[in-house]
PyMOL Python script that loads the backbone (N, CA, C, O; Angstrom):
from pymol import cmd

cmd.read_pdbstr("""\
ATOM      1  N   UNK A   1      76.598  85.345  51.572  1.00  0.00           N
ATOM      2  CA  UNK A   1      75.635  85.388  52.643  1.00  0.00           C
ATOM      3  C   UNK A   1      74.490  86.305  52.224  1.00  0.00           C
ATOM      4  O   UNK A   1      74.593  87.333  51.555  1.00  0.00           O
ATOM      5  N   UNK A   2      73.205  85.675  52.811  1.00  0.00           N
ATOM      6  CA  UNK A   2      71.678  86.430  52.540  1.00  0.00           C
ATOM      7  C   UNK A   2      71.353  86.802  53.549  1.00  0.00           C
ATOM      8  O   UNK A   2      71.102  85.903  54.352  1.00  0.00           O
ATOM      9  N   UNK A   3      71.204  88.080  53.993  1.00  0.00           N
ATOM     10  CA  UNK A   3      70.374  87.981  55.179  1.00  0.00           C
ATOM     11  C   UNK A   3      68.850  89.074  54.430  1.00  0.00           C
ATOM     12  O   UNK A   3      68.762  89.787  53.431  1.00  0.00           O
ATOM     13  N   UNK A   4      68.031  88.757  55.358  1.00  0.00           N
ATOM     14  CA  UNK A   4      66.559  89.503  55.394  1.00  0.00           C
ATOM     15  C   UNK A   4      66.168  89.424  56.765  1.00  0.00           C
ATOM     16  O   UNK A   4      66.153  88.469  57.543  1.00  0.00           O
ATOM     17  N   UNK A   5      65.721  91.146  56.960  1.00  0.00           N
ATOM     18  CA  UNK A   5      65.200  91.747  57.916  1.00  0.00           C
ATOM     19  C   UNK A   5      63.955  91.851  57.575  1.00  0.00           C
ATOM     20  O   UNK A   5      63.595  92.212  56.455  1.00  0.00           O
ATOM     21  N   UNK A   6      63.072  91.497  58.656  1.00  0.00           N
ATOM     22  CA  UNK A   6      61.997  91.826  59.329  1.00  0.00           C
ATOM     23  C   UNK A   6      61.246  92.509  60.539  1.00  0.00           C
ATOM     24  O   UNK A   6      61.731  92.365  61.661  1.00  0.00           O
ATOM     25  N   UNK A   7      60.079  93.250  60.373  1.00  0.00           N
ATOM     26  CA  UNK A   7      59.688  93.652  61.775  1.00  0.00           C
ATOM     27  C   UNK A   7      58.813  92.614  62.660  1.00  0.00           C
ATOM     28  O   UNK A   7      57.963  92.986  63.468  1.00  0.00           O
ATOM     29  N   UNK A   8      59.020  91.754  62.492  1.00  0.00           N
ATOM     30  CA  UNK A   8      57.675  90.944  63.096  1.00  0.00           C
ATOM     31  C   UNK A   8      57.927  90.761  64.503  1.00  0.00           C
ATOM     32  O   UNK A   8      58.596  91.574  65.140  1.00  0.00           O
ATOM     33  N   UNK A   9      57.293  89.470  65.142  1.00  0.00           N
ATOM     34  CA  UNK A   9      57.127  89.485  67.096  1.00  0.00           C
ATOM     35  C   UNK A   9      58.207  88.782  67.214  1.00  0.00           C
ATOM     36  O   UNK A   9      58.016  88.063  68.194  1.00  0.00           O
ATOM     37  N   UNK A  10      59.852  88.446  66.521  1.00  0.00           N
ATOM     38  CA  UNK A  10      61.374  88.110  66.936  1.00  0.00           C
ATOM     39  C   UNK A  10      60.780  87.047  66.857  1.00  0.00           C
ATOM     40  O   UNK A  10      59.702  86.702  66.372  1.00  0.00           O
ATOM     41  N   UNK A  11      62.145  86.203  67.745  1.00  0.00           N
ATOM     42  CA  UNK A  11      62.339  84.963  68.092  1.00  0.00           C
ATOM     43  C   UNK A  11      61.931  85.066  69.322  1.00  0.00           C
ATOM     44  O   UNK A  11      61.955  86.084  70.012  1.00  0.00           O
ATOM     45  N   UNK A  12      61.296  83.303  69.813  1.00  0.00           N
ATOM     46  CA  UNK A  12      61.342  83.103  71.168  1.00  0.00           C
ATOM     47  C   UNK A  12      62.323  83.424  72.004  1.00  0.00           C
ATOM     48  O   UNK A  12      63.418  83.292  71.459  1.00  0.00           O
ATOM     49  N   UNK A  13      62.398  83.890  73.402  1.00  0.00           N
ATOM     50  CA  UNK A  13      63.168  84.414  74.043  1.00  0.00           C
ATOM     51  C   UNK A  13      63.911  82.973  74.549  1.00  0.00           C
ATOM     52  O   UNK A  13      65.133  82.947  74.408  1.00  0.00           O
ATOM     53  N   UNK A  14      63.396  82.028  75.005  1.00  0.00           N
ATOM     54  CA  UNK A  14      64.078  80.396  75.549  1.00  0.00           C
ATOM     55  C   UNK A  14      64.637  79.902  74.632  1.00  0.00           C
ATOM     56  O   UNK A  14      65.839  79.750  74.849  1.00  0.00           O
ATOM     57  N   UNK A  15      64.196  79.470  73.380  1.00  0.00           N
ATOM     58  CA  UNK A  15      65.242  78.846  72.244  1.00  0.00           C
ATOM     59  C   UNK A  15      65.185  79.424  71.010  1.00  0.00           C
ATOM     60  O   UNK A  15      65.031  78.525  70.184  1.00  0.00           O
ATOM     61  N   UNK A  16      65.243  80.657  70.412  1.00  0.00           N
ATOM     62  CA  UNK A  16      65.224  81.217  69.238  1.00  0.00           C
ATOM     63  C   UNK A  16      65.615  79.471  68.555  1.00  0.00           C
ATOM     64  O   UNK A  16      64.585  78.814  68.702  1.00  0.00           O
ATOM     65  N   UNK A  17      66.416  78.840  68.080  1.00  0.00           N
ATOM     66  CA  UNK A  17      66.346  77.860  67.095  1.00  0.00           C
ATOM     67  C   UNK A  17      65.100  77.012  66.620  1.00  0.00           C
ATOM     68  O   UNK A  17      64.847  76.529  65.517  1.00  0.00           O
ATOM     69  N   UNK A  18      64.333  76.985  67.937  1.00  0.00           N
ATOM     70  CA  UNK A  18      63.565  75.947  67.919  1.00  0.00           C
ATOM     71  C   UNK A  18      62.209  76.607  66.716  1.00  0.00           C
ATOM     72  O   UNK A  18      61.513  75.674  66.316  1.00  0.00           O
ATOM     73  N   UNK A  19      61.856  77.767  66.233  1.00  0.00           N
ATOM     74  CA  UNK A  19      61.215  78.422  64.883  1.00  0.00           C
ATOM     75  C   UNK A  19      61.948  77.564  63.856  1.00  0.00           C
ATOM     76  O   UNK A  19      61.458  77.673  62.732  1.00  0.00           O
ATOM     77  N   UNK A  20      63.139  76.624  63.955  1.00  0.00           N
ATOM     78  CA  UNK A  20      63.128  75.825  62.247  1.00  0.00           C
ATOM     79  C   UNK A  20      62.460  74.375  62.743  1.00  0.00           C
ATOM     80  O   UNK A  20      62.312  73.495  61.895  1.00  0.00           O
ATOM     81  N   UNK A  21      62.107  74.167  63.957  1.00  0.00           N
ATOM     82  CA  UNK A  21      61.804  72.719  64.097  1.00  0.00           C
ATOM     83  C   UNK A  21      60.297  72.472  63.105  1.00  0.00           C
ATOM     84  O   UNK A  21      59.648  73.515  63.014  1.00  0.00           O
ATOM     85  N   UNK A  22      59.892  71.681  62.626  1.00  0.00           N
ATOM     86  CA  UNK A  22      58.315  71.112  62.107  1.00  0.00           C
ATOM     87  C   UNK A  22      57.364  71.590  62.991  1.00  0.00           C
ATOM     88  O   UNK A  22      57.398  71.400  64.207  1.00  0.00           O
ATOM     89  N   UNK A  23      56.618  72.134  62.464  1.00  0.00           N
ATOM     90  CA  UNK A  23      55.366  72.805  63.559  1.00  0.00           C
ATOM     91  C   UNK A  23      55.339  73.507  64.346  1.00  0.00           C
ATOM     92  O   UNK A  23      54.411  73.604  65.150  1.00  0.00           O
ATOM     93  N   UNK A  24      56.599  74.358  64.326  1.00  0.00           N
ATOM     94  CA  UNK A  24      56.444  75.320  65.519  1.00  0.00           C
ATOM     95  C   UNK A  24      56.076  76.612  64.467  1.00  0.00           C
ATOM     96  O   UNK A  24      56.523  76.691  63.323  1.00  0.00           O
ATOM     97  N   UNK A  25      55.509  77.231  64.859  1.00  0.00           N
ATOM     98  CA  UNK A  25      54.842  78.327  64.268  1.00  0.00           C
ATOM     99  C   UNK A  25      54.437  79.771  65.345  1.00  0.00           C
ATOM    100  O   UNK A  25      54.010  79.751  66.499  1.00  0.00           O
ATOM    101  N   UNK A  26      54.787  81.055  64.383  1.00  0.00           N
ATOM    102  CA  UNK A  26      54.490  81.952  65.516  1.00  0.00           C
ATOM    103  C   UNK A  26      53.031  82.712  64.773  1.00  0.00           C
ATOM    104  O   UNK A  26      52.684  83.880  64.947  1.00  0.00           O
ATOM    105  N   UNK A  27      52.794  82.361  64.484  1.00  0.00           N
ATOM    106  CA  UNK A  27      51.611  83.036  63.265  1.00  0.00           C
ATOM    107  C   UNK A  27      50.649  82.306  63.718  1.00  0.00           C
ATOM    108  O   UNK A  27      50.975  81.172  64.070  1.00  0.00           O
ATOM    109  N   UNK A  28      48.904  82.781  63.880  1.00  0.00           N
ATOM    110  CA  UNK A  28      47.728  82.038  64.256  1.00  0.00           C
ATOM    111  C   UNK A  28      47.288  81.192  63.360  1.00  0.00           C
ATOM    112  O   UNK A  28      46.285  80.533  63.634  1.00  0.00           O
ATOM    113  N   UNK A  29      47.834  81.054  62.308  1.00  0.00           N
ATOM    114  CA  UNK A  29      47.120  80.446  61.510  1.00  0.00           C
ATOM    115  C   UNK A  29      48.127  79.700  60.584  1.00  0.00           C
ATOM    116  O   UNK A  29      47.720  79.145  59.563  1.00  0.00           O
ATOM    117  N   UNK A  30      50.250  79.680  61.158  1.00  0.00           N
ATOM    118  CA  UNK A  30      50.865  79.331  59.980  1.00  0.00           C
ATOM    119  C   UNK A  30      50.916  77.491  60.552  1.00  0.00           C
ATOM    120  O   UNK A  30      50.407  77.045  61.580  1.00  0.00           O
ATOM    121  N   UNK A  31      51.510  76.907  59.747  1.00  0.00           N
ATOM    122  CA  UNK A  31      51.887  75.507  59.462  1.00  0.00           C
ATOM    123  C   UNK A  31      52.821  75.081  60.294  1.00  0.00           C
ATOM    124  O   UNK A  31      52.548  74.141  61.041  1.00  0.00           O
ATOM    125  N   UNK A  32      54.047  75.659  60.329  1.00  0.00           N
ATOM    126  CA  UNK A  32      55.234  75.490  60.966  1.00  0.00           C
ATOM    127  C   UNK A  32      56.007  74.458  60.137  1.00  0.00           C
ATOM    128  O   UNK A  32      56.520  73.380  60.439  1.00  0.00           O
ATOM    129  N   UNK A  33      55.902  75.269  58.785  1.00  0.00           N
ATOM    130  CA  UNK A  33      56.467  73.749  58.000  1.00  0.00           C
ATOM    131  C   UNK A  33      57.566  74.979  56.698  1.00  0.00           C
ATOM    132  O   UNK A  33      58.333  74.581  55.821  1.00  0.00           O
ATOM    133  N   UNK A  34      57.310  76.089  56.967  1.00  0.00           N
ATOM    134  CA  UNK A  34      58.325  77.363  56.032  1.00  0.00           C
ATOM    135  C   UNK A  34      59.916  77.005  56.034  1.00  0.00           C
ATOM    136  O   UNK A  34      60.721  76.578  55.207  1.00  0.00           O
ATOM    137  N   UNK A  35      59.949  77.492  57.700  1.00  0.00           N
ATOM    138  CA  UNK A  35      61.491  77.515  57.707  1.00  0.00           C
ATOM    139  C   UNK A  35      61.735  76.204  58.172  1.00  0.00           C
ATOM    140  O   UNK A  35      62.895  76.124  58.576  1.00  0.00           O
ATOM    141  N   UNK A  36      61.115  75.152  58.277  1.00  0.00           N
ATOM    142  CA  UNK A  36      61.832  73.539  58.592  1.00  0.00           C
ATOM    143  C   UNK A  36      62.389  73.076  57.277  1.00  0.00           C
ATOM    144  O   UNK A  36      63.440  72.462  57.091  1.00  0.00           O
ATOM    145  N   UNK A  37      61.065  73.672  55.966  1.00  0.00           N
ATOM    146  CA  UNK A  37      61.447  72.843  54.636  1.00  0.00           C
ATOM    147  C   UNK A  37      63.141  73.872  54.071  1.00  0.00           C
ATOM    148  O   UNK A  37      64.236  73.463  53.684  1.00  0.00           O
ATOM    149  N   UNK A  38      62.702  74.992  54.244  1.00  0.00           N
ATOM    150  CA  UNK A  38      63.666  76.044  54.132  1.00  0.00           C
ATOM    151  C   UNK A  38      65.493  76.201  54.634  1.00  0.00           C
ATOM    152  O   UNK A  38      66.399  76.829  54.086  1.00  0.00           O
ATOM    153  N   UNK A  39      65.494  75.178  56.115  1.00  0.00           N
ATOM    154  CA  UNK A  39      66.716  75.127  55.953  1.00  0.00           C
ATOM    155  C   UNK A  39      67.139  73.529  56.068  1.00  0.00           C
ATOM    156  O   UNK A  39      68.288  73.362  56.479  1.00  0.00           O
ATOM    157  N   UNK A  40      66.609  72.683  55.857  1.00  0.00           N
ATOM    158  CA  UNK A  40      66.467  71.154  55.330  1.00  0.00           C
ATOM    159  C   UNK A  40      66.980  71.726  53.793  1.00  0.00           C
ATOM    160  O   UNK A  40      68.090  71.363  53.403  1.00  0.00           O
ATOM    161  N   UNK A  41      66.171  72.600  52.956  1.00  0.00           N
ATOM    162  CA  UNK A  41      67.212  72.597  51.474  1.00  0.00           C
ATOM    163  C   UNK A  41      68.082  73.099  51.680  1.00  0.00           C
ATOM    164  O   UNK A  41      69.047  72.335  51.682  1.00  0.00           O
ATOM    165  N   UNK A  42      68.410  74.494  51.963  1.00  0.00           N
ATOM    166  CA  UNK A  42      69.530  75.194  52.297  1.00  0.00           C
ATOM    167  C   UNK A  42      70.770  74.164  52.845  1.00  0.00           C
ATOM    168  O   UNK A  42      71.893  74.013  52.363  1.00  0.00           O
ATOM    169  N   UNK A  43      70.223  73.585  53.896  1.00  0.00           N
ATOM    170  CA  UNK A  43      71.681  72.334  54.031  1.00  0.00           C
ATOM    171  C   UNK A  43      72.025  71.363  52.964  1.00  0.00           C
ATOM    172  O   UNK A  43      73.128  71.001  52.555  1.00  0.00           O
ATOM    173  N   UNK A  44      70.463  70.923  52.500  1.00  0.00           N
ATOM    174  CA  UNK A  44      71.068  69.872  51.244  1.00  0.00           C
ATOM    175  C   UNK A  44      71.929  70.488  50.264  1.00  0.00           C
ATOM    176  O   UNK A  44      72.585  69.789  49.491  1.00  0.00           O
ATOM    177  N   UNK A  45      71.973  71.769  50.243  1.00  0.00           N
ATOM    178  CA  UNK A  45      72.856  72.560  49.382  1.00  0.00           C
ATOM    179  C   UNK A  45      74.180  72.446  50.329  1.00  0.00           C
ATOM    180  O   UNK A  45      75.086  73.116  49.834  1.00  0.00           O
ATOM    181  N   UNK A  46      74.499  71.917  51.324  1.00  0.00           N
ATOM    182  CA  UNK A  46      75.721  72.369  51.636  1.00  0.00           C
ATOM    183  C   UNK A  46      75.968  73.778  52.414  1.00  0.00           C
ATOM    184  O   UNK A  46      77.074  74.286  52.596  1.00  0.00           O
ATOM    185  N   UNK A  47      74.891  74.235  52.776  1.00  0.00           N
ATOM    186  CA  UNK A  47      74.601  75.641  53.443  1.00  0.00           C
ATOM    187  C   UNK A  47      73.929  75.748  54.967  1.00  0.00           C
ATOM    188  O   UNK A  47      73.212  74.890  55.481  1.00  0.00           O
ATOM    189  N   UNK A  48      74.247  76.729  55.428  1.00  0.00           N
ATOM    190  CA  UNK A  48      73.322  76.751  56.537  1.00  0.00           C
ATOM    191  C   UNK A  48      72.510  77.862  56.947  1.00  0.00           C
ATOM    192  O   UNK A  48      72.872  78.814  56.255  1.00  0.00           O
ATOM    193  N   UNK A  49      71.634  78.201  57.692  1.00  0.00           N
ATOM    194  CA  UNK A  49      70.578  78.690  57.634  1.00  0.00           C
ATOM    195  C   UNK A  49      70.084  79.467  59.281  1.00  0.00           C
ATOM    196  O   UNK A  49      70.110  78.754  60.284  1.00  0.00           O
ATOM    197  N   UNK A  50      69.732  80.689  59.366  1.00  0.00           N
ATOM    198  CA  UNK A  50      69.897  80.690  61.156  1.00  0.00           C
ATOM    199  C   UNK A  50      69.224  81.899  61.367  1.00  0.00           C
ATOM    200  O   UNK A  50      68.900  82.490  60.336  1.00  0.00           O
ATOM    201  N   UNK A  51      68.920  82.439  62.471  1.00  0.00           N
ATOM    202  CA  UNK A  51      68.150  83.804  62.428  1.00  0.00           C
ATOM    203  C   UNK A  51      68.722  84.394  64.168  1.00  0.00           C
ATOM    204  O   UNK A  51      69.044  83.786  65.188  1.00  0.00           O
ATOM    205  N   UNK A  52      68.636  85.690  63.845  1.00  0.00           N
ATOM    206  CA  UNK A  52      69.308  86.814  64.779  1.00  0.00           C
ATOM    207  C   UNK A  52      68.365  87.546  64.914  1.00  0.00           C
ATOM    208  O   UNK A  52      67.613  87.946  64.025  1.00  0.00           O
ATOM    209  N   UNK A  53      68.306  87.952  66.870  1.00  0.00           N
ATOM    210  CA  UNK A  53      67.126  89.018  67.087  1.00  0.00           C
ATOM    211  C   UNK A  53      67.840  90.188  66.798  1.00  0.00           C
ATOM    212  O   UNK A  53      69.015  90.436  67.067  1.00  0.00           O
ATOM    213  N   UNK A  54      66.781  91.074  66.063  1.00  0.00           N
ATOM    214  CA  UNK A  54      67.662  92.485  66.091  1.00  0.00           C
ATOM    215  C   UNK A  54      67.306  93.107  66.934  1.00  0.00           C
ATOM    216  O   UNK A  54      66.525  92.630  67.757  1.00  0.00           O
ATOM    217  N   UNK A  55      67.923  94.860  67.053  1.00  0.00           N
ATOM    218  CA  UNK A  55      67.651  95.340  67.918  1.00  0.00           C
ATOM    219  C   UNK A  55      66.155  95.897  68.444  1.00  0.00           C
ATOM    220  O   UNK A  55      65.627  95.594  69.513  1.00  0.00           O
ATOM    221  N   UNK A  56      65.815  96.458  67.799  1.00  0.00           N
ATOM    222  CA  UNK A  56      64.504  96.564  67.648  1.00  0.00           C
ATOM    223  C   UNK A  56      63.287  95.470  67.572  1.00  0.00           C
ATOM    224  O   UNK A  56      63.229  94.400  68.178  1.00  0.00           O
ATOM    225  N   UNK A  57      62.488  95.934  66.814  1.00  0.00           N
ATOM    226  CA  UNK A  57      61.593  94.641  66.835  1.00  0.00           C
ATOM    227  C   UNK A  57      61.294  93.625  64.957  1.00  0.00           C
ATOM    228  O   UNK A  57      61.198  94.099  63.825  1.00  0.00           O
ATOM    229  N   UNK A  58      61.245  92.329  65.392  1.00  0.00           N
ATOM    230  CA  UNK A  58      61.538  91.703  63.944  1.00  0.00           C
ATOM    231  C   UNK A  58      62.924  90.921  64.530  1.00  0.00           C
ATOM    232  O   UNK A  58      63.308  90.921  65.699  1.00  0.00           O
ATOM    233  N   UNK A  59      63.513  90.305  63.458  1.00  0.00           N
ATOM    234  CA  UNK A  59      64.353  88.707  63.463  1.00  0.00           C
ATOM    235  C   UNK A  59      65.157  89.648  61.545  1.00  0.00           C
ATOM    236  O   UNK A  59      64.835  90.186  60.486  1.00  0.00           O
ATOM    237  N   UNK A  60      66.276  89.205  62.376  1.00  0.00           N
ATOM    238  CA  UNK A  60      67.072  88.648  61.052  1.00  0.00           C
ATOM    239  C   UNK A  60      67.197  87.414  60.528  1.00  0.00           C
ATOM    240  O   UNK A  60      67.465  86.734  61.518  1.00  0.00           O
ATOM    241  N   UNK A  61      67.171  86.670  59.563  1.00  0.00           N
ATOM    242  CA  UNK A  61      67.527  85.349  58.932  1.00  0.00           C
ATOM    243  C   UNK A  61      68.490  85.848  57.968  1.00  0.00           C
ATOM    244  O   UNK A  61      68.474  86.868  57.279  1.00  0.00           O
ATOM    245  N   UNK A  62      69.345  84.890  58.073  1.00  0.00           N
ATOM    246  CA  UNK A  62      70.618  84.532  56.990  1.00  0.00           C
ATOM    247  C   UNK A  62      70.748  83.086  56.485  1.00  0.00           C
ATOM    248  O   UNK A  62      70.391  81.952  56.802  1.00  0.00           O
ATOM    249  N   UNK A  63      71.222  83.518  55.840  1.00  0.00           N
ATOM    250  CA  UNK A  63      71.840  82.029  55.074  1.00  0.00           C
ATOM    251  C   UNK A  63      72.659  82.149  54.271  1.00  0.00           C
ATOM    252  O   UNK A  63      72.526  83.077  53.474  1.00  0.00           O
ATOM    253  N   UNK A  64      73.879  81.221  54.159  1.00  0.00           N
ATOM    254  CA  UNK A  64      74.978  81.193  53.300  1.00  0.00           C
ATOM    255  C   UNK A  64      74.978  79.470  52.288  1.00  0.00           C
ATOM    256  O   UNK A  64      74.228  78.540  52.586  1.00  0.00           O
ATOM    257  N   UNK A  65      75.791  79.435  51.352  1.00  0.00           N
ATOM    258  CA  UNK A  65      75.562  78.138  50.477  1.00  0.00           C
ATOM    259  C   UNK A  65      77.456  78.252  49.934  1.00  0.00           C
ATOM    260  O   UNK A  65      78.157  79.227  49.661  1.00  0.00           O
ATOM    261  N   UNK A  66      77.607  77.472  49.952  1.00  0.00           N
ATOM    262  CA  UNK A  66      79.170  77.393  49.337  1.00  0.00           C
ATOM    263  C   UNK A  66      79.385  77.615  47.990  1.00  0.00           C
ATOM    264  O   UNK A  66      78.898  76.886  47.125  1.00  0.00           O
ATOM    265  N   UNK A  67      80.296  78.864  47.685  1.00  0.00           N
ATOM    266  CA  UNK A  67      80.611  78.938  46.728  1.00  0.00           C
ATOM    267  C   UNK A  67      80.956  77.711  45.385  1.00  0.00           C
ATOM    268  O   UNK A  67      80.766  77.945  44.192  1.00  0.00           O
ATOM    269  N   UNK A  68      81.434  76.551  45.886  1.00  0.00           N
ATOM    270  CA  UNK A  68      81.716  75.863  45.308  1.00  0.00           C
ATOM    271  C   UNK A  68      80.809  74.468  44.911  1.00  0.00           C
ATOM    272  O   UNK A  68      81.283  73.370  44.620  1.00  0.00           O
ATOM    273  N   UNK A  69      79.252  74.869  44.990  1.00  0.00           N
ATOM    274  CA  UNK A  69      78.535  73.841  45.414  1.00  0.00           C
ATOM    275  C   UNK A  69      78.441  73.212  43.475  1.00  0.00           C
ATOM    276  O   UNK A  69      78.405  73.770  42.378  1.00  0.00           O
ATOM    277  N   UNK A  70      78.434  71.614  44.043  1.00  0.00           N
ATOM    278  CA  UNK A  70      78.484  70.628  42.441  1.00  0.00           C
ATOM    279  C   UNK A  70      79.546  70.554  41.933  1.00  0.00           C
ATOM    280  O   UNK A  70      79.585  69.755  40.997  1.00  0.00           O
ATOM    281  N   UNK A  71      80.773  71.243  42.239  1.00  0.00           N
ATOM    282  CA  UNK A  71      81.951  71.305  41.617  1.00  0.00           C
ATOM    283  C   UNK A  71      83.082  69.722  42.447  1.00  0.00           C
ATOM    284  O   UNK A  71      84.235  69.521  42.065  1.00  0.00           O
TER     285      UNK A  71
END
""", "prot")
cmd.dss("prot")
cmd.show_as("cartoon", "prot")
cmd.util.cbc("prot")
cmd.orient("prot")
């Protein structure tokens, strides 16, 4: 497992998931195309991909991939 902390403005308070959908974006100027392409590979690996508000301010993301991936 990976996780990375950040301070940024969290997750939405109604659906934290909905930051991996296509185009949702919390940034004025981002794409909303980071974390859609981001855990679309991460699964094609067999992995999954997810983010946690912390306590403070900022989002955790993790992701795990199976030890045994291609075997």
């Amino acid at each position: 497992m990976i996780a990375v902390h950040d301070t940024g403005v969290g997750l939405p308070t109604d659906s934290p998931d909905q930051i991996f959908e296509s185009f949702v974006t919390t940034k004025p100027h981002g794409t909303g195309m980071g974390l859609a392409i981001t855990r679309s590979i991460v699964e094609s690996h067999g992995g999954r991909l997810w983010a946690e508000r912390n306590a403070g301010p900022g989002a955790t993301f993790l992701f795990t991939l199976p030890s045994d991936a291609g075997e």
